[in-house]
C-alpha positions in Angstrom: 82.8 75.3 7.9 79.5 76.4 9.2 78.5 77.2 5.5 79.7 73.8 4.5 77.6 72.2 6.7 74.4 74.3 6.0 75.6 73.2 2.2 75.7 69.2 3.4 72.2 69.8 5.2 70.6 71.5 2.3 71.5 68.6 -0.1 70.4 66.2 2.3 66.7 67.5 2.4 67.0 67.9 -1.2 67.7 64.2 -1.4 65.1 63.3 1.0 62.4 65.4 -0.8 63.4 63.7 -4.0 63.1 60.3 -2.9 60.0 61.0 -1.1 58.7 62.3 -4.8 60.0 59.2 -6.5 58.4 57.3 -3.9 55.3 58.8 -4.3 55.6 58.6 -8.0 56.5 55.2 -7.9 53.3 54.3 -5.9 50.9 56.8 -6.6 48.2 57.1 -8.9 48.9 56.4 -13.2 47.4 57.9 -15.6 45.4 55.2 -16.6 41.5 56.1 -16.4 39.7 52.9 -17.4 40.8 49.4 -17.5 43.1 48.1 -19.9 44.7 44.7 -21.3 48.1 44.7 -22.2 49.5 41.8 -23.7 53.2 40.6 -22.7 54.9 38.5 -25.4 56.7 35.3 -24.9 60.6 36.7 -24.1 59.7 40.0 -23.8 61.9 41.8 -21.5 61.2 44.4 -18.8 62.1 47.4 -21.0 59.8 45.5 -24.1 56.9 45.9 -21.3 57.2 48.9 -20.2 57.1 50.5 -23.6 54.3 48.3 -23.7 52.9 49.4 -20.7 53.7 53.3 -22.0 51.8 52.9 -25.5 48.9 51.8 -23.4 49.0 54.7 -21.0 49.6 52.3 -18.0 52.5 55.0 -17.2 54.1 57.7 -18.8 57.1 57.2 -19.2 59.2 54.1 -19.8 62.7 55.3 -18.8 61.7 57.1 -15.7 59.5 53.5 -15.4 62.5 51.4 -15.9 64.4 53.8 -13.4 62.4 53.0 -10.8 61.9 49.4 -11.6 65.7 49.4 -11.0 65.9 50.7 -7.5 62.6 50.0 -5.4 61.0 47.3 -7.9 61.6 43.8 -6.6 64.3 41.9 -9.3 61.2 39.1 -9.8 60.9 37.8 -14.0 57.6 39.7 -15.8 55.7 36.8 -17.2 54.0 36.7 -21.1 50.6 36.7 -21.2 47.5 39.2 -21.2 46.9 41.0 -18.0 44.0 43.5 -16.8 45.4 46.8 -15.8 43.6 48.6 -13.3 42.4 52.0 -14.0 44.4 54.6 -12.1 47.2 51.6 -11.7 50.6 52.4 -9.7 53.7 51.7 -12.1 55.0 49.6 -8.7 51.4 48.0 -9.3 52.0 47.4 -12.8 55.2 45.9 -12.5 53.5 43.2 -9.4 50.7 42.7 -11.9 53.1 41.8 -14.4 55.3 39.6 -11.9 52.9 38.2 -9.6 49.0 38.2 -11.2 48.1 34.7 -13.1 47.4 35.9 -17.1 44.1 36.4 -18.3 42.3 33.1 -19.9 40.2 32.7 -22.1 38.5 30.1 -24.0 36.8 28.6 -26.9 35.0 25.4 -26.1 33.9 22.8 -28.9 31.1 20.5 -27.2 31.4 16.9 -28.3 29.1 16.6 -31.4 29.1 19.7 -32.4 29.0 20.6 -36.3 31.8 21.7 -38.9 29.4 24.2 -39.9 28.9 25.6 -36.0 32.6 25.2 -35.3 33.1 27.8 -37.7 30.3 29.8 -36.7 31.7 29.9 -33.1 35.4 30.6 -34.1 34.0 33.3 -36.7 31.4 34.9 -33.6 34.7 35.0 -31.0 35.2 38.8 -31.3 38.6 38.7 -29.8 40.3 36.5 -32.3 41.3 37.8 -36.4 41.2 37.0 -39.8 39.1 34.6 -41.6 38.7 30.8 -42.1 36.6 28.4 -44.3 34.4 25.7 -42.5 37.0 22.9 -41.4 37.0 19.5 -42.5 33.7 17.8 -40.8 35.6 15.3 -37.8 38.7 17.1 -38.4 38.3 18.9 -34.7 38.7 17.5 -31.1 35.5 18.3 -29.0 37.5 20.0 -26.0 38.0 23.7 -24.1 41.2 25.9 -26.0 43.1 28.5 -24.5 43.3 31.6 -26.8 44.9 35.2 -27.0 43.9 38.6 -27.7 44.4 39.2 -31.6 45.3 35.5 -32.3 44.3 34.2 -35.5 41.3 32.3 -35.8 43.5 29.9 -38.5 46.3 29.0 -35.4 43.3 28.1 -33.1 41.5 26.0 -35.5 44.8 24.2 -36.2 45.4 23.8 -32.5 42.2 22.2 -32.7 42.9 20.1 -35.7 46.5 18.8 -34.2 44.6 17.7 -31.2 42.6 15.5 -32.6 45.4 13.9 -34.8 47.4 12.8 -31.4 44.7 12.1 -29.6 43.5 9.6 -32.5 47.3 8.3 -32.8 47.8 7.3 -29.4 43.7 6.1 -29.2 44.7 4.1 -32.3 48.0 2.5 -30.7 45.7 1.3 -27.9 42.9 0.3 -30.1 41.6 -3.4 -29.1 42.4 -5.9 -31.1 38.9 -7.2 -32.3 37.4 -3.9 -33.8 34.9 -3.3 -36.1 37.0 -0.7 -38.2 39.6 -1.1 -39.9 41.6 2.9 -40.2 41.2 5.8 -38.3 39.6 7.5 -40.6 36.8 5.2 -39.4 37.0 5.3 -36.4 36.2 9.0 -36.7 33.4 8.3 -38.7 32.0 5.4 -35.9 32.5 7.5 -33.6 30.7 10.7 -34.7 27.6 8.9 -35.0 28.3 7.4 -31.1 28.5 10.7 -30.1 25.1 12.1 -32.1 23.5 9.0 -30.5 23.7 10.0 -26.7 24.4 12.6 -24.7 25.0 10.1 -21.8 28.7 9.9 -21.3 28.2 6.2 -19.5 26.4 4.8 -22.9 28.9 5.2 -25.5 30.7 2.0 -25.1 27.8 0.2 -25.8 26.6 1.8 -28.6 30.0 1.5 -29.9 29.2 -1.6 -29.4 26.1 -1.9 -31.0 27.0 -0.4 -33.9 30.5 -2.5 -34.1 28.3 -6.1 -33.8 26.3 -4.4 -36.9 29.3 -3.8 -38.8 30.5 -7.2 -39.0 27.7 -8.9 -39.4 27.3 -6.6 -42.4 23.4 -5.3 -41.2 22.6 -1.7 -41.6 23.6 0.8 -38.9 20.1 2.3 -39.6 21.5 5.4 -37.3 18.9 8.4 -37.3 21.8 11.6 -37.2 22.9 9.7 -40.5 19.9 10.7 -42.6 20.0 14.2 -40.6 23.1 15.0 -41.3 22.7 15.3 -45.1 20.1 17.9 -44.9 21.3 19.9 -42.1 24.9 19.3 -42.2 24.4 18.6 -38.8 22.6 20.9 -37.3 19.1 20.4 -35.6 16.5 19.2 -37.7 13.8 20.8 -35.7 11.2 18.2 -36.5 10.4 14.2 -37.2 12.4 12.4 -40.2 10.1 11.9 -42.8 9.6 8.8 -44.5 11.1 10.2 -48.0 14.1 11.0 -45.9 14.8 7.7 -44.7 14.1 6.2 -48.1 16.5 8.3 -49.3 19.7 7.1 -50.9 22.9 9.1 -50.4 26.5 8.8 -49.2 25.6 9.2 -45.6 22.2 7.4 -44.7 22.8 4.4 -43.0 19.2 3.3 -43.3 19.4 2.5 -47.1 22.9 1.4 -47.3 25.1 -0.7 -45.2 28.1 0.1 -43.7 29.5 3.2 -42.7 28.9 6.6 -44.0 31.3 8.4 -46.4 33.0 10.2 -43.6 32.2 11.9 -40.2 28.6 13.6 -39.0 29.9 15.8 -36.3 33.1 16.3 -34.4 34.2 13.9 -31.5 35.4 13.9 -27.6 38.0 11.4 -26.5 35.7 9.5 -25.1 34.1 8.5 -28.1 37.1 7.8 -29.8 38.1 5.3 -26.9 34.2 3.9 -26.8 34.5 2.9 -30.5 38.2 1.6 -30.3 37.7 -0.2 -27.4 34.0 -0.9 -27.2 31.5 -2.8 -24.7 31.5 -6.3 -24.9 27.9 -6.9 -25.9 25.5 -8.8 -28.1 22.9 -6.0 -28.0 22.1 -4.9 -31.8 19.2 -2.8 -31.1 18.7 0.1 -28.6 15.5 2.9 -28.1 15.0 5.8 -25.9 14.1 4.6 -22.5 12.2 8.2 -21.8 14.3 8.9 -19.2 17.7 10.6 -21.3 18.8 7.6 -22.1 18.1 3.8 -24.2 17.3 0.7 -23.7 19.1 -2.4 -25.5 18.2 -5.8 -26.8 19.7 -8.7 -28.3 17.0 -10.0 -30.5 14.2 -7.9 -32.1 11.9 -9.1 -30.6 12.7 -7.7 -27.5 13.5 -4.6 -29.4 10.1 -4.3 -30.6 8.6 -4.4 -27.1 10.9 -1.6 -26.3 10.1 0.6 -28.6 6.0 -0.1 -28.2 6.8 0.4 -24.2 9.1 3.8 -25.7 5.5 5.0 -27.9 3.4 4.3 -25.0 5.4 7.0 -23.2 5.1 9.5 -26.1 1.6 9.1 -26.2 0.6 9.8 -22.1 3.3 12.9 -22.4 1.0 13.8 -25.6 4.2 13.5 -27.9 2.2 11.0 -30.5 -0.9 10.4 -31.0 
């Protein structure tokens, strides 16, 4: 009996000193030595993350991993997305990282404006995305912030992009006023790029829109400036004054020697412009200048028009921009 019990008490510390190791294990230091994302995917299960988490060297073993995970891991879901691993990271720390952390974001932002030709520069230049895509469509993107992954194809977030734009323009459209100066989508695109080349003043476009719209159906030239730009830069800056050959020039998008709209968009464009051009200020302004200040000044005849741009050249000239 006495042997027994020396037996039972033997076992017993054997027991404790093995759980004490797997506790240790279980919350000591991994074998990780320098950070490390680790992407989860969407229904991946805990065993499909912890090989994960083993090919990345997070731990070093999945089954001893999943063993523990078992008996002293909480039963929380793992969640998909791209977390940061810690260097010298716990497995127990892992697995929390995986339940509790929020993913990693990140982002690619189209300004409102913005180019076909620099949309694809700045989808090409994002390092962490793959593969290869032409220049899109000019207007065929939504001016807005995406959410991206690790090793996701440029082609999926350019057509995230794309989509977008197509329901924002559908439900914009559905809720288009009734007295417009356009008469598809397609044009209100195109109005509505050269809105959003015309001011950087988020408070302004509705009036423009409406500028441009009282132009439009009176049938008088748009005589927009990005319009004879666009042709020579596809849209990016020009760097310097528009000379007079250039506005004398005749082409399918200057709006100084032709009348009506242009043969399709100059830039890509925001909801708000989209909304300013479907539903535009009342107004019976036809004119507008820079005001000096970041913004323009409006007029109904021009007349008035003319007096704002002589007050707009007198400015120029004290700040030594003319002579």
């Amino acid at each position: 009996m006495r042997k027994l019990g020396c037996l039972g008490l033997i076992v017993a510390g054997l027991l404790v000193v093995g759980l004490l190791a797997a506790l240790r294990s279980w919350g000591g230091s991994g074998p990780l030595e320098e950070p490390v994302a680790v992407t989860i995917a969407e229904g991946a299960t805990l065993t499909d993350a912890a090989l994960t988490l083993e090919e990345a060297g997070v731990i070093r073993s999945q089954s001893r991993f999943l063993l523990f995970a078992r008996f002293l891991g909480s039963d929380a879901p793992i969640r998909a997305g791209e977390y940061e691993m810690p260097a010298r990271v716990s497995q127990s720390g892992a697995l929390r990282i995986l339940q509790e952390s929020p993913a990693i974001q990140r982002f690619v932002t189209i300004p409102e404006g913005m180019p076909a030709v620099l949309v694809h520069e700045r989808l090409m230049a994002t390092e962490l995305l793959t593969g290869e895509i032409p220049v899109p469509e000019e207007g065929s993107v939504l001016a807005d912030s995406y959410s991206y992954e690790r090793g996701e194809s440029r082609a999926d977030v350019l057509a995230r992009m794309q989509l977008a734009l197509s329901e924002e323009l559908a439900a914009s459209w559905a809720a288009r006023s009734d007295d417009i100066a356009v008469s598809t989508p397609e044009e209100a695109i195109t109005l509505a790029s050269i809105v959003e080349k015309e001011t950087a003043d988020p408070s302004e476009r509705p009036i423009i829109a409406g500028v441009y719209s009282n132009r439009l159906r009176i049938g008088m030239r748009l005589q927009a400036d990005p319009t004879i730009i666009y042709p020579i830069t596809q849209g990016r800056a020009l760097g310097r004054r528009i000379r007079r050959s250039e506005i004398n020039q005749r082409n399918d998008y200057n709006t100084y020697a032709m009348a009506g709209l242009p043969r399709g968009p100059i830039a890509n464009v925001g909801r708000e412009a989209i909304a300013a051009v479907l539903n535009p200020a009342e107004t019976d302004a036809l004119y507008f200048v820079a005001d000096g200040s970041g913004g323009h000044v409006f007029a109904d005849t021009y007349a008035d028009h003319q007096r704002n741009v002589e007050r707009w050249y007198d400015l120029r000239r004290q700040r030594g921009e003319m002579d």
